[in-house]
N, C-alpha and C positions, 0 to 999 in steps of 0.2 A: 356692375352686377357681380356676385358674389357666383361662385359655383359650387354645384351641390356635392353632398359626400356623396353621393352616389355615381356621380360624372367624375371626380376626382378617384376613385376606385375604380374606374373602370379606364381609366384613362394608366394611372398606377398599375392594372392588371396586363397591360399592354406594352409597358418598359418605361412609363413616362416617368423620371428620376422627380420632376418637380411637383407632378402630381403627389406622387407618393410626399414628400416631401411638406408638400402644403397639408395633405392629411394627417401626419403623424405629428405636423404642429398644432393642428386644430386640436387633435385628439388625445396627445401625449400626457399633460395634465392628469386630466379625468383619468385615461386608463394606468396610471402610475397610483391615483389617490384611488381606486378601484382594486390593484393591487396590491397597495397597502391594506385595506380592509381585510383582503381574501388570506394573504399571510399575517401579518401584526405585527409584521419588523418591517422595517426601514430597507434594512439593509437584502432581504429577500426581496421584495414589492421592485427595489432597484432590477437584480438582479433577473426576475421573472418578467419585467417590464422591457428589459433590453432583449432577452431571450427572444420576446412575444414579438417586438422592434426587428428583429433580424428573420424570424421567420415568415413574419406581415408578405416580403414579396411574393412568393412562393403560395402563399398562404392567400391571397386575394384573388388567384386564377377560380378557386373557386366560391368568391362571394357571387352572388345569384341575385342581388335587388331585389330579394321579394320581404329583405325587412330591412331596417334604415342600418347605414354602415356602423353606427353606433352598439347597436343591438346583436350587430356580428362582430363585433369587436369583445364586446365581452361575455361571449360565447367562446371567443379564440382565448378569452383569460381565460376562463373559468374551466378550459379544455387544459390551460398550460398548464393551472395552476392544480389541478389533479395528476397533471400526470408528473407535478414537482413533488406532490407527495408521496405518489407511489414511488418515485427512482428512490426516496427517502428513508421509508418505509422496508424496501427490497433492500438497502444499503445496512439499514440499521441490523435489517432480519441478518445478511451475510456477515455482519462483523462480529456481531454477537458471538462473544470465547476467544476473541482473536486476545483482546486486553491478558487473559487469563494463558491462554497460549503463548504470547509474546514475554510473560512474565517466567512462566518453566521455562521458556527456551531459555533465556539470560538466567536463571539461575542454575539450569543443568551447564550452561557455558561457562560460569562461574566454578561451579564445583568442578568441571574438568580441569580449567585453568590449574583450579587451587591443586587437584591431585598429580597433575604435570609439574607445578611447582612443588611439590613436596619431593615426587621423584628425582628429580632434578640435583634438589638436595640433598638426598640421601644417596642418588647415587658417587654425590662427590667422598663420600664418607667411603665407598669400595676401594680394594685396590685397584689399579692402573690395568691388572688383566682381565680381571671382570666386570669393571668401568667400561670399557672397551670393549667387551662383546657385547656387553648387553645392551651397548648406543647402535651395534651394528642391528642386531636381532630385533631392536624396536624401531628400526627403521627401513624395515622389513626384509632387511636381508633373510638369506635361506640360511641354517647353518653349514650349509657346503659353501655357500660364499662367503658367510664370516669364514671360514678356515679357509679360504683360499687367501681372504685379505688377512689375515694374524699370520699364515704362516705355520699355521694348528692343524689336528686333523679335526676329524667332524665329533668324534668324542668326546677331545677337550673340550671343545665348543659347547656342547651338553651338557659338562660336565658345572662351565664355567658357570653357563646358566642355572643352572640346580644349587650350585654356592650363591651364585647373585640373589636369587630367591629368596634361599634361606636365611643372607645380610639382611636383606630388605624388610623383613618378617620380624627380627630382632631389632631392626630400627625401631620400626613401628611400633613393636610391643613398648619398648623403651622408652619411647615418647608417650604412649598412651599411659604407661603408670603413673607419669608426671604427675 
């Protein structure tokens, strides 16, 4: 003699590994080609099918037998499968600008690069004295510590910066007439 879904869920809601077991064979089919309906892909209908699979145990303490396990089975879809739209839904809502965000960020990271790399090069074009402070000053030394590491006072240091500048300036111009 065959035993009912409704003996096999209640036996399931109880810890019985086989119970459960023989149910989700009897019913797995159906409620996979039931989730394929409710989604239209394959590959979700899988996915919401295993979901529905995993939560089943948990999920049967409170089946009640007042309608066939069938019929609360795909109530337990058609629960999962709304609330796979909404996380969808709510997902799509939060990422929205992110595409357009992620594209300024890489192109301001771009043009820093590129303006790092031009400095870089221009500043190989100074001399050796203003080279030299100005790697210290942009790497945040204070000008009382670049003149402590040159060997200068805080003046030169100033000074050297205001000539770096004004190299830098003439670089640039001179490139841009190109």
């Amino acid at each position: 003699m065959m035993t009912s879904d409704e003996d096999l869920a209640a036996a399931a809601a109880s810890g019985d590994g086989a119970a459960f077991a023989s149910l989700l064979d009897r019913h797995y089919d159906r409620l996979f080609a039931f989730c394929f309906r409710l989604t239209g892909s394959r590959s979700e209908a899988e996915d919401l099918t295993q979901d529905i699979c995993a939560a089943l145990p948990a999920k049967l303490g409170s089946y009640q037998a007042r309608a066939k396990v069938t019929t609360w089975l795909y109530r337990v879809a058609v629960n999962a499968a709304h609330d796979q739209r909404r996380k969808r839904a709510t997902y799509a809502k939060a990422t929205t600008g992110w595409g357009d965000w992620e594209i300024n960020r890489v192109a301001a990271h771009q043009e820093t690069a590129d303006q790092i790399d031009w400095l870089t090069a221009a500043m190989n074009q100074l001399n050796e004295d203003l080279r030299d402070t100005l790697a210290l000053v942009l790497d945040e030394m204070t000008h009382a510590q670049a003149a402590e590491i040159l060997g200068v006072s805080e003046g030169t240091i100033s000074w050297r910066i205001s000539e770096a500048k004004k190299a830098l300036r003439a670089i640039k111009t001179q490139e841009d007439a190109l």
